[in-house]
C-alpha positions as CSV (number, residue, x, y, z in Angstrom):
1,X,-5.8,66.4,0.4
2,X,-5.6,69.0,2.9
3,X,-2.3,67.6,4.4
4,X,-1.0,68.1,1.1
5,X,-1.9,71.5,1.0
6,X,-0.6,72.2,4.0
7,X,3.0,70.6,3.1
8,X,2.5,72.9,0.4
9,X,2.6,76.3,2.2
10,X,5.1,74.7,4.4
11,X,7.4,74.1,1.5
12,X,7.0,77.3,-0.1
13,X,7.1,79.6,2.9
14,X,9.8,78.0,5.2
15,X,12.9,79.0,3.1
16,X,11.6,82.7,2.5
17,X,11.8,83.3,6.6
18,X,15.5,83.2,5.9
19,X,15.3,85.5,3.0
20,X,16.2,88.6,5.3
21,X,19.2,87.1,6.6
22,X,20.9,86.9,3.0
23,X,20.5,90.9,2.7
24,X,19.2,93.4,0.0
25,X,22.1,93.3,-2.1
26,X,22.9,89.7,-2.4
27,X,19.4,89.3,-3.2
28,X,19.1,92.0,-6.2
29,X,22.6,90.3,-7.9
30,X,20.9,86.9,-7.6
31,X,17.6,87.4,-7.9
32,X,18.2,86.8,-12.0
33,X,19.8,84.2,-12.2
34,X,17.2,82.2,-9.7
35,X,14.3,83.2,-11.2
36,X,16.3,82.0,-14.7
37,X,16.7,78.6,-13.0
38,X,12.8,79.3,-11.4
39,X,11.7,79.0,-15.4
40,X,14.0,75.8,-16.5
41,X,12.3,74.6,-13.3
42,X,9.0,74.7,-14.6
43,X,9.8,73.6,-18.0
44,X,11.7,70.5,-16.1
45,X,9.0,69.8,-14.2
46,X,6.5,70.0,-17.4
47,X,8.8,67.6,-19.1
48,X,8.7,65.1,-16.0
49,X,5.7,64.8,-15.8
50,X,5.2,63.6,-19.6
51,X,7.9,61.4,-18.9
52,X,6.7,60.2,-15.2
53,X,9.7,61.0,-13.9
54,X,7.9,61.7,-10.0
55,X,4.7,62.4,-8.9
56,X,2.5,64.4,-7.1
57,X,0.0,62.4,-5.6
58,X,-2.8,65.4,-6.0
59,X,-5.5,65.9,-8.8
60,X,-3.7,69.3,-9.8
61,X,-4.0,69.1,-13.6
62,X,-1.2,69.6,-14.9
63,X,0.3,67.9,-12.2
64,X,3.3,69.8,-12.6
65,X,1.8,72.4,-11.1
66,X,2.7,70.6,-7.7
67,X,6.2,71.3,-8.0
68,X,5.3,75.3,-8.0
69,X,5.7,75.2,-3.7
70,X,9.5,73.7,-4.5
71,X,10.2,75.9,-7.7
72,X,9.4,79.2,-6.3
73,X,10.2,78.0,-2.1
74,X,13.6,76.3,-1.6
75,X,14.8,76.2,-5.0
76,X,14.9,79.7,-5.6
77,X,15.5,80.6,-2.4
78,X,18.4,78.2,-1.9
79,X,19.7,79.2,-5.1
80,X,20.2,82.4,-3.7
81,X,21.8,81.1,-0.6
82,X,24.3,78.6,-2.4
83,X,25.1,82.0,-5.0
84,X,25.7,84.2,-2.0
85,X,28.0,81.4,-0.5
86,X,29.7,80.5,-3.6
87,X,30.1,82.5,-6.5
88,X,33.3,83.1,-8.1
89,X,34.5,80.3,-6.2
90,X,33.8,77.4,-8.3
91,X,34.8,74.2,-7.3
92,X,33.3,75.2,-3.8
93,X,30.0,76.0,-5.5
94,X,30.3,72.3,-7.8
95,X,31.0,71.0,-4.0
96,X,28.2,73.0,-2.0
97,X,25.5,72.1,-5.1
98,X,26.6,68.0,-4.7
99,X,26.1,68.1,-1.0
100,X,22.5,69.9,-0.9
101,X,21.3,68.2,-4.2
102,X,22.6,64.9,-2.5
103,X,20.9,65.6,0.6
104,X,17.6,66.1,-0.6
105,X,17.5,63.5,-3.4
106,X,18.8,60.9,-1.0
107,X,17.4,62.0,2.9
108,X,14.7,64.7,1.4
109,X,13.0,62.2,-1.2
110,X,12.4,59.4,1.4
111,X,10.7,62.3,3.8
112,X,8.5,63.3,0.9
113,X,7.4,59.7,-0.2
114,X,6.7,58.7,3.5
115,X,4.7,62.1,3.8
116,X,2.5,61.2,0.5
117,X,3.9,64.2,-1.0
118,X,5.9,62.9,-3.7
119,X,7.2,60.6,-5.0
120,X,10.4,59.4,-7.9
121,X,8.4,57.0,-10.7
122,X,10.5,56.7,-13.4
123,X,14.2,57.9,-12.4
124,X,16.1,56.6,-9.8
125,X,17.9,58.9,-7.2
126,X,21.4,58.7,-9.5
127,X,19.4,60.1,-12.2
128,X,17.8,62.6,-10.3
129,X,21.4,63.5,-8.9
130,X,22.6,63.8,-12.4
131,X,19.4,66.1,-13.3
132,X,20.4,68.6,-10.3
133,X,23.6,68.5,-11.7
134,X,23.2,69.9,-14.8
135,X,21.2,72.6,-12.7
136,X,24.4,73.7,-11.4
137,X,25.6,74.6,-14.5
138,X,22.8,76.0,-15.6
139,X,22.2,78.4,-12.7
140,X,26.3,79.5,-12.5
141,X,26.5,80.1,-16.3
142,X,23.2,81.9,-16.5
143,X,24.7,84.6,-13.3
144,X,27.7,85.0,-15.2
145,X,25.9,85.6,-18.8
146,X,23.9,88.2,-16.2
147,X,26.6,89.6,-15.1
148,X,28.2,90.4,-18.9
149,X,25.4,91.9,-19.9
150,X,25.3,93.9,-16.9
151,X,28.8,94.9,-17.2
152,X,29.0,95.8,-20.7
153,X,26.1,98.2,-20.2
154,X,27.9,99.6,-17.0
155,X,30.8,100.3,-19.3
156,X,28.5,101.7,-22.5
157,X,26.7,104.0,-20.0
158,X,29.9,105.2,-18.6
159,X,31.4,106.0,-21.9
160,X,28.3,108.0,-23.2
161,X,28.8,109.9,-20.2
162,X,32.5,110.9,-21.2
């Protein structure tokens, strides 16, 4: 149990050494749209876990609880990354999400099921691809929805001004 935890704080504080390298402004464009994609997480992750898709091998009740070090470490940290990277550039952000969501669901998963740290029950890795990739979508439309809204109050304050 207390390897767990320690995987745990690994998880969760590895990517956020690197959140100084992506710089203050990158970080207050994405920062939305992450923690958007932070919330679908833990709604995904609730859902999973009623339908088994993986497990935590842990007694955190509700298990999905477990996927908090993932959610809130290299998901929305890396979601960041990939935005800075990638955005407005589509078909290089569709390719950049494919390689990093193959990479972990293919190389990552097998680290994590060796580890005792999780562990895929009731999907197989093609599903689990196709769940990351509706993520894509989810995350790129929600930064452009973001970035209408604000936009449009950009212009209305503009125009009050005048």
């Amino acid at each position: 149990m207390k390897k767990i935890g320690i995987m745990h704080l690994f998880v969760f504080l590895l990517p956020w050494i690197s959140l100084p390298l992506i710089g203050g402004k990158t970080i207050k464009k994405y920062a939305l749209s992450s923690l958007v994609m932070s919330l679908y997480l833990i709604l995904e992750f609730s859902y999973a876990e009623k339908k088994k898709w993986w497990w935590f091998p842990t007694n955190a009740k509700p298990n999905f609880i477990n996927g908090f070090p993932l959610i809130f470490g290299p998901f929305l940290v890396g979601s960041i990354w990939i935005m800075k990277y990638s955005y407005g550039k589509f078909y290089l952000y569709l390719l950049l999400n494919i390689v990093v969501d193959s990479a972990f669901t293919y190389f990552g998963m097998n680290v994590f099921n060796k580890m005792g740290y999780a562990t895929l029950v009731r999907l197989t890795k093609f599903q689990l691809s196709l769940v990351f990739f509706i993520k894509t979508f989810v995350l790129y439309w929600s930064q452009i929805f973001i970035e209408m809204v604000v936009n449009k109050n950009k212009v209305r304050k503009s125009l009050e001004k005048n």
